[in-house]
NUNUGU-974149 format. One record per residue: x, y, z of N, C-alpha, C, CB in turn; residue in one letter. Coordinates in steps of 0.1 Angstrom, whole numbers, always signed. Glycine has a CB too. Layout:
% residues N
     nu     nv     nw    cau    cav    caw     cu     cv     cw    cbu    cbv    cbw  residu
      X      Y      Z      X      Y      Z      X      Y      Z      X      Y      Z       a
...
This chain:
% residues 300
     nu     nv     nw    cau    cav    caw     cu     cv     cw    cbu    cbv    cbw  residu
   -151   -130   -217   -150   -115   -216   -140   -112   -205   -164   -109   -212       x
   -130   -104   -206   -120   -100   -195   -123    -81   -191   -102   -105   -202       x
   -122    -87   -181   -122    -67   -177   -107    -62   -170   -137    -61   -161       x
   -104    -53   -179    -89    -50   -166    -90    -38   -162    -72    -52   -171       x
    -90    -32   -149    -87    -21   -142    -78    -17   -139    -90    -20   -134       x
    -79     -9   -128    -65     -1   -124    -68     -6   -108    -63    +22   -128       x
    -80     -3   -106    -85     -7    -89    -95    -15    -93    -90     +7    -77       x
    -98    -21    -75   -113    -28    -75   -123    -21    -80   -117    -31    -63       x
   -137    -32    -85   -151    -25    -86   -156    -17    -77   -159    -33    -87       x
   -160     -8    -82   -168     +0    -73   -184     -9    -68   -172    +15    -82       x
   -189     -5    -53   -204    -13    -52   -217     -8    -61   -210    -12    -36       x
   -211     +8    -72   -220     +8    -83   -218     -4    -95   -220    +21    -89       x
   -207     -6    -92   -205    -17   -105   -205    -33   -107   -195    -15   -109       x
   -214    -35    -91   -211    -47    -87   -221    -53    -95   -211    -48    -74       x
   -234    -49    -99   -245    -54   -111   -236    -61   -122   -254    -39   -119       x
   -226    -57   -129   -225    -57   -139   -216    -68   -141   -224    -47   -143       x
   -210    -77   -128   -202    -85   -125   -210    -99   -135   -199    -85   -108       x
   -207   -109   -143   -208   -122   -150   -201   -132   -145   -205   -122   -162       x
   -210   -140   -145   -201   -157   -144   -191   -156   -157   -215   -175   -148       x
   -178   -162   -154   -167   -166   -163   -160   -150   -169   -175   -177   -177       x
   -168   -140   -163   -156   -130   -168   -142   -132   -159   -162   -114   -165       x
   -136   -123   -166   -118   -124   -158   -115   -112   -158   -105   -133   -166       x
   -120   -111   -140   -113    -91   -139    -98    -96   -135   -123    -76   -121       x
    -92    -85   -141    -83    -84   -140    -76    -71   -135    -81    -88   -148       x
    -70    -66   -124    -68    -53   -116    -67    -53   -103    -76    -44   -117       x
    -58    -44    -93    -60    -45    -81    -73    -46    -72    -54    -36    -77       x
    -72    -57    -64    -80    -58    -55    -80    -58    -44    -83    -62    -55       x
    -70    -62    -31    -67    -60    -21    -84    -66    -16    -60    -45    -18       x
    -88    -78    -12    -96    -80    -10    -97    -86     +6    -98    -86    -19       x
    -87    -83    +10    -85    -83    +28    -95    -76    +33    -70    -75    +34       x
    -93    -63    +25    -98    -55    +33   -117    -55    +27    -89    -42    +33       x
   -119    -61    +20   -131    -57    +13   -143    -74    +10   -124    -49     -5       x
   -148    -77    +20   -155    -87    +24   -164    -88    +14   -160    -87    +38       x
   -174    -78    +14   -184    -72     +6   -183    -74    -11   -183    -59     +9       x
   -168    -77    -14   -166    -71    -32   -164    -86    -31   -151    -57    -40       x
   -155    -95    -22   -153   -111    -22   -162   -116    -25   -149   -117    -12       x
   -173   -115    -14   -184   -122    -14   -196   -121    -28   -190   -118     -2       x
   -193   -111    -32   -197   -108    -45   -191   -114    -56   -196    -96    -47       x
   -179   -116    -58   -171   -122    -66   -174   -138    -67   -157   -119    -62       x
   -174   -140    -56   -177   -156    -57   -193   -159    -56   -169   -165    -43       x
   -202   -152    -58   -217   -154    -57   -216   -153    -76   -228   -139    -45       x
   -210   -142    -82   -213   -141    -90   -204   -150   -104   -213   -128    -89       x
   -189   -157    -95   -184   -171   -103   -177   -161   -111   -196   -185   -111       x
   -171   -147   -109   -165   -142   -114   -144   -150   -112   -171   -126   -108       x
   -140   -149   -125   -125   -152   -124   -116   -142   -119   -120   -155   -138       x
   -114   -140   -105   -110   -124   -103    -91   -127   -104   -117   -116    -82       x
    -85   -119   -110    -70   -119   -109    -64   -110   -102    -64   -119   -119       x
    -57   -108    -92    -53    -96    -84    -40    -89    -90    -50    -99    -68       x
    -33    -80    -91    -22    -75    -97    -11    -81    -83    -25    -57   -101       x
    -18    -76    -72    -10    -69    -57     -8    -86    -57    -20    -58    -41       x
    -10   -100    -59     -9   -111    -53     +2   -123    -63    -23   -114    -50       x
     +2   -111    -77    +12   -124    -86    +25   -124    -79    +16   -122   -105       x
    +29   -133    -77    +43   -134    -73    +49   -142    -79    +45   -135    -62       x
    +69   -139    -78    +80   -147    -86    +81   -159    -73    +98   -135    -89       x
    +91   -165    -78    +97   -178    -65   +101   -169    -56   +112   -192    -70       x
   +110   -157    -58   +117   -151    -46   +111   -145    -37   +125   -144    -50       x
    +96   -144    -41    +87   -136    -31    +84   -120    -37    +95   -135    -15       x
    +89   -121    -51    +86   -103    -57    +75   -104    -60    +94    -96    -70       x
    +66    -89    -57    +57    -89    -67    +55    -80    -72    +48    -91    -65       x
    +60    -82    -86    +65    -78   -100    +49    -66   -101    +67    -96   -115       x
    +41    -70   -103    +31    -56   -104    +24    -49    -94    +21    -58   -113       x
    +29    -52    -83    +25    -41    -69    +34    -33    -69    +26    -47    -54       x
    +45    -35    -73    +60    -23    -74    +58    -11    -78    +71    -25    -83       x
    +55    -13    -92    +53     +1    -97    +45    +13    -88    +46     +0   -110       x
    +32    +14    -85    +23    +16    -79    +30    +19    -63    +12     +4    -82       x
    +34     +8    -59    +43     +9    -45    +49    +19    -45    +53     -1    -43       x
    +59    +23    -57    +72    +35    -61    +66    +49    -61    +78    +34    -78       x
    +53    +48    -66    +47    +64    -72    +43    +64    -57    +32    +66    -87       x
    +33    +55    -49    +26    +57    -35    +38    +66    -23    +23    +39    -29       x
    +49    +58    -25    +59    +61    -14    +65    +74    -17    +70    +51    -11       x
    +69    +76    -31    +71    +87    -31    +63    +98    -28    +76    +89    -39       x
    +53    +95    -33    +39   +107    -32    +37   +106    -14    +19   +101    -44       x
    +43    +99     -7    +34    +99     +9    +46   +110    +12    +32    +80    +22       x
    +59   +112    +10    +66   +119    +17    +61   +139     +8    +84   +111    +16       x
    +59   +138     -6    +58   +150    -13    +45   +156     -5    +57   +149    -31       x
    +31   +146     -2    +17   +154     +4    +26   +154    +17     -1   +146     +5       x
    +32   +143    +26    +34   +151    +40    +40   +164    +42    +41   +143    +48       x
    +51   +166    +31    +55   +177    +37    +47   +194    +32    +69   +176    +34       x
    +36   +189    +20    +28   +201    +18    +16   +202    +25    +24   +202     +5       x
    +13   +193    +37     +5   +192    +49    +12   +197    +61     +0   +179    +50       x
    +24   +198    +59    +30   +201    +70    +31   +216    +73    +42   +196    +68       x
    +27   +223    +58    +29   +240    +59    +16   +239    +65    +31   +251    +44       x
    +15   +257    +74    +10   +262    +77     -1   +266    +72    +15   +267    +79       x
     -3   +270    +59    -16   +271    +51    -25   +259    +51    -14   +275    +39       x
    -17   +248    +53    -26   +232    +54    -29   +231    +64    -22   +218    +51       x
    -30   +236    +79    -28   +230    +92    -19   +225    +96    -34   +224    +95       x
     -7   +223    +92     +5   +215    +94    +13   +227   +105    +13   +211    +78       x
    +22   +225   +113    +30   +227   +121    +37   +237   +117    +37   +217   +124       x
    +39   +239   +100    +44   +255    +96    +59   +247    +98    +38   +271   +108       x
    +62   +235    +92    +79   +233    +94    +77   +227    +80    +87   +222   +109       x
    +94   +234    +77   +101   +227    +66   +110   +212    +66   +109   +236    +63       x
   +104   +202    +61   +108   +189    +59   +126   +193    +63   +104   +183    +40       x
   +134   +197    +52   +151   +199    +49   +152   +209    +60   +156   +206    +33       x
   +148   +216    +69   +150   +232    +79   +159   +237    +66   +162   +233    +98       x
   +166   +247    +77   +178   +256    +70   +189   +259    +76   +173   +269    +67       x
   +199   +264    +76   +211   +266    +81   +202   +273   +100   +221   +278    +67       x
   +209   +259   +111   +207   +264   +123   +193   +264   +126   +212   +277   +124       x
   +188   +258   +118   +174   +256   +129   +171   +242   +123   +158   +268   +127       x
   +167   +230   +130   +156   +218   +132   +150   +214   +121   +144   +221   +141       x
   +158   +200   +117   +150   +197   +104   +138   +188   +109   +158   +189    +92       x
   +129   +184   +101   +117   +179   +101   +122   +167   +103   +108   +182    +90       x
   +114   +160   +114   +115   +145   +115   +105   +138   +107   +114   +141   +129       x
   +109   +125   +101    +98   +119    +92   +102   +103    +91    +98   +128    +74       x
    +92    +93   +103    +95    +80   +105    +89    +74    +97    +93    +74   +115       x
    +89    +62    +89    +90    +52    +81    +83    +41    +86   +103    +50    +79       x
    +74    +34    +87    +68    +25    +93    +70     +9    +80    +51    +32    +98       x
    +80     +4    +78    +79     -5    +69    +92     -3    +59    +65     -4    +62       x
    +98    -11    +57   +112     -8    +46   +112    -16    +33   +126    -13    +54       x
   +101    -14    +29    +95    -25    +16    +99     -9     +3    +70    -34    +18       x
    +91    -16     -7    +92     -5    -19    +86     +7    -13    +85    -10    -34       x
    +75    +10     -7    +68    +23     -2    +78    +25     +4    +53    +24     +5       x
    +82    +22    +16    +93    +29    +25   +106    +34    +21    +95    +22    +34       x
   +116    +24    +11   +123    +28     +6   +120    +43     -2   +126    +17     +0       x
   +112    +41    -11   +110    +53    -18   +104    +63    -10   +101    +50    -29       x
    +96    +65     -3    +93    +77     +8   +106    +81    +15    +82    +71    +21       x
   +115    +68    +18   +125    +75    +28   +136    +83    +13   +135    +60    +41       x
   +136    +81     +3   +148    +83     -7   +141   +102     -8   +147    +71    -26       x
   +127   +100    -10   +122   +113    -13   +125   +121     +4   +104   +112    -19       x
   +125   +114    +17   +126   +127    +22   +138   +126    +26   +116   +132    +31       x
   +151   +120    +22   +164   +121    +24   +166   +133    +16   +172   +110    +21       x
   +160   +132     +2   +168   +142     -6   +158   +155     -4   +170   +137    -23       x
   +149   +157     +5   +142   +168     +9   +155   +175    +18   +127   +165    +17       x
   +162   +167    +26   +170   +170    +40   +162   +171    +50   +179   +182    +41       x
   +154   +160    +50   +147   +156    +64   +157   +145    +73   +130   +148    +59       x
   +151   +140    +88   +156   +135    +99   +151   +123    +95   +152   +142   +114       x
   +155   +114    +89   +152   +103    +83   +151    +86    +94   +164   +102    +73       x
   +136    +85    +97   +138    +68   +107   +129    +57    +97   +128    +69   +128       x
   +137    +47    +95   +132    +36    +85   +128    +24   +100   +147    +30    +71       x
   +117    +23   +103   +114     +6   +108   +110     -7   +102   +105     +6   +118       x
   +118    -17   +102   +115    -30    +99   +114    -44   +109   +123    -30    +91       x
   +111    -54   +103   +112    -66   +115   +118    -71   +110   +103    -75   +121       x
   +125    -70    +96   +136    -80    +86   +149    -76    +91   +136    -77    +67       x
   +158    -81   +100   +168    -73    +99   +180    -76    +85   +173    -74   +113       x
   +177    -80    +77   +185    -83    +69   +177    -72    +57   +186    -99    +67       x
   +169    -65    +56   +162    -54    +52   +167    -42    +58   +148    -56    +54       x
   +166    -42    +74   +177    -34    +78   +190    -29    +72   +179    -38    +87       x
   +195    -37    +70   +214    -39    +69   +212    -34    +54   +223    -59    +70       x
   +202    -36    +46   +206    -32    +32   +201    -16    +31   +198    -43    +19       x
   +191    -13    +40   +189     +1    +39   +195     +6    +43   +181     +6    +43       x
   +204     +1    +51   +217    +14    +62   +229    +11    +50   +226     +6    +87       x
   +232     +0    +42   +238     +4    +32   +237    +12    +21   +239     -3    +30       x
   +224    +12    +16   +222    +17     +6   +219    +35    +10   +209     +9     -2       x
   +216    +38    +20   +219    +50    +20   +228    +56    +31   +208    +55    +20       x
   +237    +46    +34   +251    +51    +36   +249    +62    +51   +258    +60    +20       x
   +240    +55    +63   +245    +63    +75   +229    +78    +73   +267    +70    +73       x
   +224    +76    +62   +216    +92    +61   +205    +87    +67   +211   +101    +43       x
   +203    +74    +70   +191    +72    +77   +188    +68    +89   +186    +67    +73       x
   +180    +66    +98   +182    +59   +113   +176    +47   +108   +174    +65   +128       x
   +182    +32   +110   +172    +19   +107   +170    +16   +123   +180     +4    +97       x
   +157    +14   +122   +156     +6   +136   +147     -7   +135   +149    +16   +146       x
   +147    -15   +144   +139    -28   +148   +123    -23   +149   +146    -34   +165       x
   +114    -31   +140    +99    -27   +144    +96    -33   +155    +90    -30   +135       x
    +94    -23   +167    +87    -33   +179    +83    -22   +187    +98    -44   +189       x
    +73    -23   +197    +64    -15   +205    +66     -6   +210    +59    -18   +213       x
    +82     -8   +220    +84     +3   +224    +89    +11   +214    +91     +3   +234       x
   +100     +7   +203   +107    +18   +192    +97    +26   +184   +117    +11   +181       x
    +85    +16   +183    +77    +26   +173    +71    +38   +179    +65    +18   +166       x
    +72    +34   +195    +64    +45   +200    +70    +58   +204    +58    +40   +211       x
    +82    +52   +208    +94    +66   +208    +92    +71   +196   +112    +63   +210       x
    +96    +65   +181   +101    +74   +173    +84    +83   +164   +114    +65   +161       x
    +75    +78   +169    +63    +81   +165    +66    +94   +169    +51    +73   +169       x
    +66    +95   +182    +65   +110   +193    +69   +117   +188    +71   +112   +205       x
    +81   +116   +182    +88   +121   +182    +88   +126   +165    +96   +114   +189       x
    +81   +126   +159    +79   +124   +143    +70   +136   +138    +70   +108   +139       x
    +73   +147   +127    +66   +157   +126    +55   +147   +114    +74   +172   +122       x
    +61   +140   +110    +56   +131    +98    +56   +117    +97    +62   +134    +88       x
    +45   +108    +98    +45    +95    +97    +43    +86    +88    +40    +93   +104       x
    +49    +81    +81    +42    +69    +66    +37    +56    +76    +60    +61    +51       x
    +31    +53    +72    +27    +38    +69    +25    +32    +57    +17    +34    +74       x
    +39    +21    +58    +40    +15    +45    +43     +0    +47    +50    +22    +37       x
    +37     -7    +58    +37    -20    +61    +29    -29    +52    +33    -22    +73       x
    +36    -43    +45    +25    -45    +34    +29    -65    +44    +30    -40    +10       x
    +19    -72    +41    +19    -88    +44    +10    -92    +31    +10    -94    +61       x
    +16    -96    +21    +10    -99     +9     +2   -112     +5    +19    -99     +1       x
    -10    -99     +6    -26   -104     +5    -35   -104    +16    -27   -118     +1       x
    -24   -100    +30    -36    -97    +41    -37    -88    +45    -37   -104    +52       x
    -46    -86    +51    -48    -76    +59    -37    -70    +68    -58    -79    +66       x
    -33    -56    +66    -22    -46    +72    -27    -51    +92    -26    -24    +64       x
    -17    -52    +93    -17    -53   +109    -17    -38   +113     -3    -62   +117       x
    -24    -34   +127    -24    -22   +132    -13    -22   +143    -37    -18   +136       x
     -2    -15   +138    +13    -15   +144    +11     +3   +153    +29    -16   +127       x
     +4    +12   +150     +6    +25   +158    -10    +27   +161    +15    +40   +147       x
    -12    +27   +175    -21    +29   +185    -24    +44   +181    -14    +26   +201       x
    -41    +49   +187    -45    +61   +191    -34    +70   +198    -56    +58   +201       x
    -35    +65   +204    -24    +70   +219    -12    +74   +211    -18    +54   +233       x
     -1    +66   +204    +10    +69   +198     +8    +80   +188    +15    +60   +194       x
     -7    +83   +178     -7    +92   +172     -6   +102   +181    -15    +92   +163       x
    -16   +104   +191    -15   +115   +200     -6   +120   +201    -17   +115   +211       x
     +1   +111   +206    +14   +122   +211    +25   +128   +202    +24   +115   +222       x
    +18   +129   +193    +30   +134   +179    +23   +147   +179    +29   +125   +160       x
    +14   +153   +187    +12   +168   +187     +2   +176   +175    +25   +173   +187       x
     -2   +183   +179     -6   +195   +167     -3   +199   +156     -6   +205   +170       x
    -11   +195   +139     -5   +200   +131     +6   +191   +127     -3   +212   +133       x
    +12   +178   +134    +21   +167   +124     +5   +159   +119    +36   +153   +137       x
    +17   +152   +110    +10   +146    +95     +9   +124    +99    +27   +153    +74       x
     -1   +123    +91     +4   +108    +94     -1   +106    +78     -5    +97   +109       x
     +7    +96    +73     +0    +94    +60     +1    +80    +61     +6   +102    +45       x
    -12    +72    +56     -7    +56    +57    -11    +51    +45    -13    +46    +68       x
     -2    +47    +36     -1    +39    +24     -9    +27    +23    +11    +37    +23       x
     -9    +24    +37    -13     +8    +37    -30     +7    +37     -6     +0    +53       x
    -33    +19    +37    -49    +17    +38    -59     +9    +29    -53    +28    +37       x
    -47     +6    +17    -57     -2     +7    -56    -14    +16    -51     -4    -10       x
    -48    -16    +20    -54    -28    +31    -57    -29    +44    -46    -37    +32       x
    -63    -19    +48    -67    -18    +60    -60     -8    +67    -66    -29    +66       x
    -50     -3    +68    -41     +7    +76    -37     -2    +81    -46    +19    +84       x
    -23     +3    +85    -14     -4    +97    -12    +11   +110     +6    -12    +88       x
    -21    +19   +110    -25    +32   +118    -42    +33   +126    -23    +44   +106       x
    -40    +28   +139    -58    +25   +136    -64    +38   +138    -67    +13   +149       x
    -60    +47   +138    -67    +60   +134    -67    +61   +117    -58    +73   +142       x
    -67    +48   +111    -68    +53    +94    -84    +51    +91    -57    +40    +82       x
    -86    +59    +84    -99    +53    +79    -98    +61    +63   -114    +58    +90       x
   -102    +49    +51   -104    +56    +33   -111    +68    +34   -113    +45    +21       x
   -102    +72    +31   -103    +86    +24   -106    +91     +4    -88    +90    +27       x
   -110   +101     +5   -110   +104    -12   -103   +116    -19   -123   +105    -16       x
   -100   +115    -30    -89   +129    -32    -99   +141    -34    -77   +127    -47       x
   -115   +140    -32   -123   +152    -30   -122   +154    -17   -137   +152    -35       x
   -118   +149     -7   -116   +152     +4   -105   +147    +15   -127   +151     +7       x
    -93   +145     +8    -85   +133    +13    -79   +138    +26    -73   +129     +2       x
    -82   +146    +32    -77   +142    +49    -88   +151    +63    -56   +148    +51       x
    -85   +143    +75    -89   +146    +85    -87   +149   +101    -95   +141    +83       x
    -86   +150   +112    -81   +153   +118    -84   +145   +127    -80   +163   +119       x
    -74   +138   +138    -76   +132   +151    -64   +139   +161    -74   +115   +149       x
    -71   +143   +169    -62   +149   +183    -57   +156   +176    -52   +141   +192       x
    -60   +167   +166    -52   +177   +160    -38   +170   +151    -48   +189   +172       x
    -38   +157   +147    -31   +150   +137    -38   +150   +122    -27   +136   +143       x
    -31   +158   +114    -37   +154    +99    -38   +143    +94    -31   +159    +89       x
    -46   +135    +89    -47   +124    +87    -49   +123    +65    -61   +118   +100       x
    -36   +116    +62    -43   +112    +48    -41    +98    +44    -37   +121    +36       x
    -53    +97    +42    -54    +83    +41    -62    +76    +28    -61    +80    +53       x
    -59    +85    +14    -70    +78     +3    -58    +67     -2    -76    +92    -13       x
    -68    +54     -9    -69    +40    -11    -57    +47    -23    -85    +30    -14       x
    -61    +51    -35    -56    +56    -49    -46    +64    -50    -66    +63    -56       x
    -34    +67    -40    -29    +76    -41    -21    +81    -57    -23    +73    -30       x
    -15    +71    -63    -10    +77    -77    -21    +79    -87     +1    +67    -83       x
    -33    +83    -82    -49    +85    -90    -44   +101    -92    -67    +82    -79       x
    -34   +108    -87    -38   +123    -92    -19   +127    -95    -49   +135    -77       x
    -15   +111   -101     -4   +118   -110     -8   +106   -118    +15   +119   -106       x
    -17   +109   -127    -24   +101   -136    -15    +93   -143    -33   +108   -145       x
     -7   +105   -154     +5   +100   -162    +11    +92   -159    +13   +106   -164       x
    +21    +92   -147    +33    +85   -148    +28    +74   -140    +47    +92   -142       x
    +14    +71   -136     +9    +63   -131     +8    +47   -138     -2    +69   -128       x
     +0    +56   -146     -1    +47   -161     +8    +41   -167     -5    +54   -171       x
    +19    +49   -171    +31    +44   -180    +38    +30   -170    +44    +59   -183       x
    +35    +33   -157    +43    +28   -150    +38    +10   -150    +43    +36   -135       x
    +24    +14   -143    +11     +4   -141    +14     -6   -158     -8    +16   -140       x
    +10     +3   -167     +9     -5   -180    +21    -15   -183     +8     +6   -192       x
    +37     -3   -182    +47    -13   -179    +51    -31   -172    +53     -3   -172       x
    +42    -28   -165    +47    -42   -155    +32    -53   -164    +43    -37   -130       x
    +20    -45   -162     +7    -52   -160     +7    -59   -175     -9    -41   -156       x
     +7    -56   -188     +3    -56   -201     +9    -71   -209     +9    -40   -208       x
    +22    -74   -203    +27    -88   -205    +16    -99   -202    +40    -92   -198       x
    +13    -98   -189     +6   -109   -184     -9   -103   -187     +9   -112   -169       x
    -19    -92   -191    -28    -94   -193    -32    -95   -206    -32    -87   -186       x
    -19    -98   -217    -20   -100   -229    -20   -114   -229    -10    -93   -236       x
    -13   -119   -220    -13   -137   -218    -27   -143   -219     -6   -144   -202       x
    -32   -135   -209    -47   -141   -202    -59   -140   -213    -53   -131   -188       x
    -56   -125   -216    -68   -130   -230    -67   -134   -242    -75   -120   -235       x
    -52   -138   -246    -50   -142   -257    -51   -161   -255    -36   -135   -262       x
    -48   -162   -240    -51   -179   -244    -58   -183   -225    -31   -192   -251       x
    -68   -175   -222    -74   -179   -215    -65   -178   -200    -78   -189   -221       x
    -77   -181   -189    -67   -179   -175    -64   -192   -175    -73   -174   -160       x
    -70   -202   -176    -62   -219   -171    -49   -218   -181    -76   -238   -176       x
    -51   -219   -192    -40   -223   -194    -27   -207   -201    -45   -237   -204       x
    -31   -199   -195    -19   -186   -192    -16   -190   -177    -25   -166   -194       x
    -23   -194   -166    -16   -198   -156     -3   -213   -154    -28   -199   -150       x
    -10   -219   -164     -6   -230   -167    +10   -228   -176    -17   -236   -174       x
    +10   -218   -184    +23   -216   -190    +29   -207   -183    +22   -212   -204       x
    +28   -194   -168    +27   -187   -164    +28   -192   -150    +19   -181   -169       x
    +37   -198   -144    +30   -206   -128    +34   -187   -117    +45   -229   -120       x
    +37   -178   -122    +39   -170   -113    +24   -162   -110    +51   -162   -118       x
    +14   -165   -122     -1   -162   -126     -8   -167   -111     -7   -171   -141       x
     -5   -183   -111    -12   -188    -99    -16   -181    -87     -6   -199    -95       x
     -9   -173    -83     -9   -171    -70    -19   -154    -70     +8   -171    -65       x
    -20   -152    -82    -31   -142    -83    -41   -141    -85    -31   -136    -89       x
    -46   -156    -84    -60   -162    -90    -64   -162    -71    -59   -181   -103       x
    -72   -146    -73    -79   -150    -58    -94   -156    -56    -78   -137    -50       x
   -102   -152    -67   -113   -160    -68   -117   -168    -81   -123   -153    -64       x
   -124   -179    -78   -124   -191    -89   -136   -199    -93   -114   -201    -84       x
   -144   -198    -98   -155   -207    -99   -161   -204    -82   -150   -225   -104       x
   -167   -193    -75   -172   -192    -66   -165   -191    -52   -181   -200    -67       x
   -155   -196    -59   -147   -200    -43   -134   -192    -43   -142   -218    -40       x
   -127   -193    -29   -115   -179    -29   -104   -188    -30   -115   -167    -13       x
   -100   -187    -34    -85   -195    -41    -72   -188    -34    -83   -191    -61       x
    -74   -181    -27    -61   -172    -23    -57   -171    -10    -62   -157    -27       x
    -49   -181     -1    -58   -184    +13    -51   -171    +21    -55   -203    +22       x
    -44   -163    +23    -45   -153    +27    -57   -143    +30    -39   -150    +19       x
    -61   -142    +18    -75   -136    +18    -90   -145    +27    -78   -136     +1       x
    -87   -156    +22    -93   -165    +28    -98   -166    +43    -87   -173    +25       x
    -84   -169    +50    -82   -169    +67    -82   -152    +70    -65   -178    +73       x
    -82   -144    +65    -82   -129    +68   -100   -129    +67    -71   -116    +54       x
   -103   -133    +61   -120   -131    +54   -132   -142    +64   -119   -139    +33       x
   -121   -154    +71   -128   -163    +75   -137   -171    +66   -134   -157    +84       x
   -129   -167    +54   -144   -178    +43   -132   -191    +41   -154   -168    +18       x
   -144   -197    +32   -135   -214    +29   -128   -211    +22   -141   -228    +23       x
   -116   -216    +19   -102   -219     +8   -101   -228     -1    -90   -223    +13       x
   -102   -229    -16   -104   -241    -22    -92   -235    -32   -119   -246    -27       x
    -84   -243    -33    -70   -239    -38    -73   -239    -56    -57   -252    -32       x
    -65   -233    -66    -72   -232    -80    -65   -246    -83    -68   -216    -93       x
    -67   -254    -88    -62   -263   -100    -69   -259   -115    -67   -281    -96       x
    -53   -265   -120    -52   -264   -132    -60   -275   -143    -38   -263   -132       x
């Protein structure tokens, strides 16, 4: 029996988990101890979407999802930013002679790229931070001077945080847990009515003022900073979610149930690395050393 999702089980659905099924769907299990430990009690075959990877380090079905996330973190910041939301009452692009909206970038992966593309072409004050500087160099190329790239490090994040009517977090370490890169303190001082949105929350936030959120109630306030922070963000552009998701996911989850996970991994070695739990045990050592449980690698 295979089950495929879009996200992890819910803990109503954790009953319904079987030995030898094969979920198949995002899981981000860094952050979710509770659904692991379940998985391997219950000898479930769990496959993560967010963990298949190519030799080059792509991961071919986190992307899509990545694309719709980043764009959608810059389109809600700047409709949190109006006045009717509690926002600061500023326009992302300004207008002729007055102050455009500053909007920093925490990460220069697919979310960041695409957050920063959407609020370049808003005519926002564009800051991309990375630690790749060779990720650097291709973003200052690819958008040609419209953006600030800077070095991720303690003090820059904290200047340009301040200084930020709008904040992404879009730091990803694939399969662990999001490191917490912007302090209490640094949201503070971004003032009244600015926005923080962190993408990364499906794995923990890399914002430790993040905490999951839901799109019946998706944001909250610290030190008068709007905070949005739901896990699902392309859950309420359903459509292009889907077409996108289905696009990448449907090759490989046609592999798996048409000839099983051992041997679709086996004809498939880019499969391996998504096989996070396995006959009881966590197969994915990322997850593993983030989780503190044992590591027993999959063989084929």
């Amino acid at each position: 029996e295979m089950i495929i999702k879009v996200k992890e089980p819910l803990p109503d659905e954790y009953d319904l988990l079987k030995e030898n099924q094969i979920l198949y769907t995002y899981l981000h299990l860094a952050a979710e101890p509770k659904l692991t430990k379940t998985l391997c009690e219950r000898k479930v075959k769990a496959v993560a979407y967010e963990t298949i990877q190519a030799k080059d380090g792509h991961l071919p079905l986190l992307v899509p999802m990545s694309e719709v996330a980043g764009r959608m973190a810059t389109q809600i910041g700047a409709y949190y930013l109006q006045k009717d939301h509690g926002g600061k009452g500023i326009l992302l692009g300004g207008v002729t002679g007055v102050q455009r909206g500053r909007v920093t970038i925490i990460g220069g992966g697919v979310v960041g790229i695409n957050a920063a593309k959407m609020a370049v072409g808003l005519g926002a004050e564009v800051t991309i931070m990375d630690v790749n500087h060779s990720r650097l160099e291709y973003l200052d190329d690819v958008f040609q001077g419209r953006v600030r790239t800077l070095y991720s490090n303690v003090v820059n994040i904290e200047t340009a945080v301040a200084e930020s009517d709008l904040l992404i977090g879009g730091v990803l370490l694939a399969g662990h847990k999001a490191p917490t890169l912007v302090t209490k303190e640094m949201v503070s001082s971004m003032g009244e009515g600015s926005v923080v949105v962190d993408v990364a929350v499906d794995q923990g936030g890399c914002i430790e003022t993040c905490r999951p959120t839901s799109h019946a109630e998706p944001t909250y306030k610290v030190d008068g900073v709007i905070h949005y922070c739901v896990p699902n963000m392309p859950g309420v552009v359903a459509r292009t979610s889907t077409y996108a998701l289905t696009n990448a996911t449907m090759r490989y989850g046609s592999m798996i149930a048409q000839m099983g996970l051992e041997d679709a991994v086996a004809h498939e070695p880019m499969l391996l690395n998504g096989v996070n739990v396995y006959n009881g045990s966590v197969c994915y050592k990322p997850v593993a050393d983030d989780l503190q449980m044992d590591y027993k690698p999959f063989k084929i």
